[in-house]
VOZA-354354 format. One record per residue (C-alpha): residue number from 1; residue in one letter; x negated, y, z negated. Coordinates in steps of 0.5 Angstrom, whole numbers. Layout:
% VOZA-354354
<atom nr="NUM" rest="A" xx="X" yy="Y" zz="Z"/>
...
***
This chain:
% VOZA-354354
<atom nr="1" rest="X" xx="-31" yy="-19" zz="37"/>
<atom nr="2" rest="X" xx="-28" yy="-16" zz="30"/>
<atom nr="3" rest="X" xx="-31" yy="-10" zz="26"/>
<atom nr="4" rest="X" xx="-30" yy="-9" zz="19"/>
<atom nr="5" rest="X" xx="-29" yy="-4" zz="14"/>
<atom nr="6" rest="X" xx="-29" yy="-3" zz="7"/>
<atom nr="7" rest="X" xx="-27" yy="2" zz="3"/>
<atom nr="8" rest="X" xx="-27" yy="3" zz="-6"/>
<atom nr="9" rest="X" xx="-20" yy="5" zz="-9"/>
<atom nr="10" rest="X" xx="-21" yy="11" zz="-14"/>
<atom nr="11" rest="X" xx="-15" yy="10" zz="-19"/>
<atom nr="12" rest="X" xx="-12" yy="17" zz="-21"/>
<atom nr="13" rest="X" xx="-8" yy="19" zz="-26"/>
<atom nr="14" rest="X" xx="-3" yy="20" zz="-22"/>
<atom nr="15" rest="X" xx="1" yy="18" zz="-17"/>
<atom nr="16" rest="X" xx="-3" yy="11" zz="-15"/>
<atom nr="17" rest="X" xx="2" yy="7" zz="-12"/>
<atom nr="18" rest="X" xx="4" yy="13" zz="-7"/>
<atom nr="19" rest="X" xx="-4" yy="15" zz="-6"/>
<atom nr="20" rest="X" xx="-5" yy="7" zz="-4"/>
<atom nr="21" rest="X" xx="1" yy="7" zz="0"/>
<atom nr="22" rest="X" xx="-1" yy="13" zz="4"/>
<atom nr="23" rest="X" xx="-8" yy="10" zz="5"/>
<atom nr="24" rest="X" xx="-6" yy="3" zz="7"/>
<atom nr="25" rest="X" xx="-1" yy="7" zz="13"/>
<atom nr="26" rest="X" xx="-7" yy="11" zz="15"/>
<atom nr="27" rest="X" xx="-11" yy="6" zz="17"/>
<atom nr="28" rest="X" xx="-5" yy="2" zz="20"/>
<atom nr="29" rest="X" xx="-4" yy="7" zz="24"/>
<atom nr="30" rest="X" xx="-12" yy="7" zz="27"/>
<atom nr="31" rest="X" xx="-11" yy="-1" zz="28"/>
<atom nr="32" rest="X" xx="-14" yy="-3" zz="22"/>
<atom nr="33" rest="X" xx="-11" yy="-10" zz="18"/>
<atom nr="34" rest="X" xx="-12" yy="-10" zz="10"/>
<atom nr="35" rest="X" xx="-15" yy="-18" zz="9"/>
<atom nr="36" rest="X" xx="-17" yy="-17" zz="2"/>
<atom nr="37" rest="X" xx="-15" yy="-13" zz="-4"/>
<atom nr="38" rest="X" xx="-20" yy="-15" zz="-9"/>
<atom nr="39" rest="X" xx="-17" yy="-17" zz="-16"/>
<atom nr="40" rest="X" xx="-18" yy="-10" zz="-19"/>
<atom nr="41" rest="X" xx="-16" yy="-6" zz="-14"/>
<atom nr="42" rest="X" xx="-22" yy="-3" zz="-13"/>
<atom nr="43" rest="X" xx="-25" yy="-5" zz="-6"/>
<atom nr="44" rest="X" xx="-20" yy="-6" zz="0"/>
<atom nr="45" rest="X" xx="-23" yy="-10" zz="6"/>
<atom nr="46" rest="X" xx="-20" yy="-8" zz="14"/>
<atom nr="47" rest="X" xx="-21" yy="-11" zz="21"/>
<atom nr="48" rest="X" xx="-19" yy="-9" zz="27"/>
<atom nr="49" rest="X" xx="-22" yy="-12" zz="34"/>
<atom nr="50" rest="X" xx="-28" yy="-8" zz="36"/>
<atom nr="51" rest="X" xx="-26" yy="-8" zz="44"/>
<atom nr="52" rest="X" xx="-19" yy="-6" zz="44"/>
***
């Protein structure tokens, strides 16, 4: 079984690139897959096995 998560991107004015950078590796780190980036950015889809 898969669980979700989905999180809204705040653009900043500074630094986005590397705000976003750190972000996707943070959720990497706690076994989250990004499968959808929405087309502005703005929403950022992950998923991960419930049982592992």
């Amino acid at each position: 079984m898969k669980e979700y998560k989905v999180i809204t991107w705040k653009m900043g004015m500074t630094k986005n690139e590397a705000r976003l950078e750190e972000t996707l590796n943070l959720y990497s780190r706690e076994g989250w897959d990004v499968t959808h980036i929405s087309e502005n950015s703005t929403r950022i889809v992950f998923e991960r096995d419930k049982n592992r």
